[in-house]
C-alpha positions as CSV (number, residue, x, y, z in Angstrom):
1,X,14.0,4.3,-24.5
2,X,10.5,3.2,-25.3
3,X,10.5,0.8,-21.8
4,X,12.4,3.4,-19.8
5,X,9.6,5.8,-20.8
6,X,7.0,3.5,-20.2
7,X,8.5,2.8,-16.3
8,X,8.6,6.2,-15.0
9,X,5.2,7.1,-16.2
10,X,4.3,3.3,-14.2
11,X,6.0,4.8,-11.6
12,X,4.3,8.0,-11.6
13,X,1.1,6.3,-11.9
14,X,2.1,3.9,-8.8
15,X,3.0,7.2,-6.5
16,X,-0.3,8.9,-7.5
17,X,-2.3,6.2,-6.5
18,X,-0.3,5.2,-3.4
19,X,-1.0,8.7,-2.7
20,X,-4.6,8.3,-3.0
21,X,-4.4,4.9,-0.5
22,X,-1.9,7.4,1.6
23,X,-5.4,9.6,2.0
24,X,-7.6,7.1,2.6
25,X,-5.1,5.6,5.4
26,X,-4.8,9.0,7.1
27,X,-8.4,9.7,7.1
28,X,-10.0,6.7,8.1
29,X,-7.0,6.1,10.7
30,X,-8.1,10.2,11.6
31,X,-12.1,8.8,12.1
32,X,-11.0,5.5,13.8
33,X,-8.3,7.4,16.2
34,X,-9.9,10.6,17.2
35,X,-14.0,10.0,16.7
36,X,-13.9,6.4,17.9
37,X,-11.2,6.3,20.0
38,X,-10.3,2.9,19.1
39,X,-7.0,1.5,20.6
40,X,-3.8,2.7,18.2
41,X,-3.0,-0.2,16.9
42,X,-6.7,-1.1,16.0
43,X,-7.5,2.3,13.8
44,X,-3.8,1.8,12.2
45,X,-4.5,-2.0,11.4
46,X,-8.0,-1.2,9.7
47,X,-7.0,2.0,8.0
48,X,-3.9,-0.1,6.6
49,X,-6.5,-3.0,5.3
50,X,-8.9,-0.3,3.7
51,X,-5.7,1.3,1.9
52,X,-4.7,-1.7,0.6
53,X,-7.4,-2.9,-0.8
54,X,-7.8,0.6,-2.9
55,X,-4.2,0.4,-4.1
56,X,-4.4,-2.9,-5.1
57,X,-7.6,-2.6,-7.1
58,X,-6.5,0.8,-8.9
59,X,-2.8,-0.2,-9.5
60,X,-3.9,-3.8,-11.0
61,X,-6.0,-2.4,-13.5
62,X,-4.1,0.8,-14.3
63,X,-0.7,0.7,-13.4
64,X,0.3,-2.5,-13.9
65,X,-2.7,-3.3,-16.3
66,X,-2.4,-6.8,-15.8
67,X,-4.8,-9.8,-16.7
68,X,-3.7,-12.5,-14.3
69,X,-5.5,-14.5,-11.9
70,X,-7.0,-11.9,-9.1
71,X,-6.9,-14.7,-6.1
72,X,-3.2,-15.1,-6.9
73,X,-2.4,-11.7,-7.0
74,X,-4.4,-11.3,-4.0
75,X,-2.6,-13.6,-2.3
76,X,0.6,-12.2,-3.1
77,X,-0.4,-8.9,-1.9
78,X,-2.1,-11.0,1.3
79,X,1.8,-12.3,1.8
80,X,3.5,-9.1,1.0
81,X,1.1,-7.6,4.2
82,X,1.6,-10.9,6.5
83,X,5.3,-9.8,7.0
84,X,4.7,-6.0,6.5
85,X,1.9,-5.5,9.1
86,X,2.9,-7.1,12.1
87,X,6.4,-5.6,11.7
88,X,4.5,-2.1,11.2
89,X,2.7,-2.4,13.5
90,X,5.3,-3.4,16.2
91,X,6.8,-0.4,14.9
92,X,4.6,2.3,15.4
93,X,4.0,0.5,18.9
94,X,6.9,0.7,19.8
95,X,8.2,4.2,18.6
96,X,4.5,5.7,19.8
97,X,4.1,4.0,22.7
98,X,7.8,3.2,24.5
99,X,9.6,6.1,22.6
100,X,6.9,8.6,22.9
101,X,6.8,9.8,19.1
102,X,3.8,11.7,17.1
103,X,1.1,9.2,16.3
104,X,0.7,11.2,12.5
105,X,4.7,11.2,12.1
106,X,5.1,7.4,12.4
107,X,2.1,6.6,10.8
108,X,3.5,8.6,7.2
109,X,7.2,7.4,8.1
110,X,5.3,3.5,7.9
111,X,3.7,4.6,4.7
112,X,6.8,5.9,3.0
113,X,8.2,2.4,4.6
114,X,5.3,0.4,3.0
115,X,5.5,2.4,-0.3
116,X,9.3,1.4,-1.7
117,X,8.4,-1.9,-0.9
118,X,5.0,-1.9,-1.8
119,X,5.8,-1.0,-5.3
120,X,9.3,-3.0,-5.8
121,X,7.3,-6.5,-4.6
122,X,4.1,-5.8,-6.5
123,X,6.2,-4.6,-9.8
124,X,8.6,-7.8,-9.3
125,X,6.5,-10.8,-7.4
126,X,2.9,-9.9,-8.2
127,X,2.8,-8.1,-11.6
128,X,6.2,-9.0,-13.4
129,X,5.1,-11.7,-15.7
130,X,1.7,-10.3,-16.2
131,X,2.0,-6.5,-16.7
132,X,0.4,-5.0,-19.9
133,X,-1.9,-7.8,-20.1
134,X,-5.1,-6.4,-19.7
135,X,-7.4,-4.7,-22.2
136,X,-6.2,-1.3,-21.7
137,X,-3.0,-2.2,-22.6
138,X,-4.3,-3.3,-25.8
């Protein structure tokens, strides 16, 4: 019961954070889209990097509070986004540009996307031997 416990609040932690990442997206994609009117696909692609790089940082040390080796986890993460980005970002091409849909609505429908599997690979691939490693989870 102990674990099971111990999992949701993980989880809990994971969504709250995500959520925080799911800001930062929005709002630099927000800057980059309507300030700079950089191409679509540019302001999602570099709002997606910048989120990234804050989950991963915040959920390593917190959520997961793992000790392993940062360039592998990294790297995991960097693979993880190497299949997840270019399909992404075909798909909010393709449903923003040939279908016509909201910009905003994609964009939180590729987040939601990139969330599940977001936290399934980094909970299973990245983190799963090295969770509760670090020294906050001693």
């Amino acid at each position: 019961m102990a674990t099971y416990k111990k999992e949701i609040w993980r989880t809990v932690k994971f969504t709250l954070v995500s959520a925080s990442a799911g800001l930062i997206q929005i709002g630099s994609f927000a800057l980059l889209n309507e300030l700079l009117k950089l191409p679509y696909w540019v302001s999602y692609l570099i709002a997606l990097i910048l989120s990234v790089l804050w989950n991963f940082t915040i959920n390593r040390r917190y959520t997961f509070k793992s000790a392993n080796n940062v360039p592998k986890a990294m790297l995991l993460v960097a693979a993880y986004y190497l299949v997840f980005t270019p399909l992404s970002t075909y798909l909010e091409h393709y449903l923003t540009d040939i279908c016509h849909f909201n910009e905003y609505i994609v964009t939180i429908l590729n987040m939601l996307l990139n969330f599940v599997t977001e936290f399934l690979y980094q909970r299973f691939v990245v983190f799963g031997k090295s969770i509760d490693t670090n020294d906050l989870a001693k």
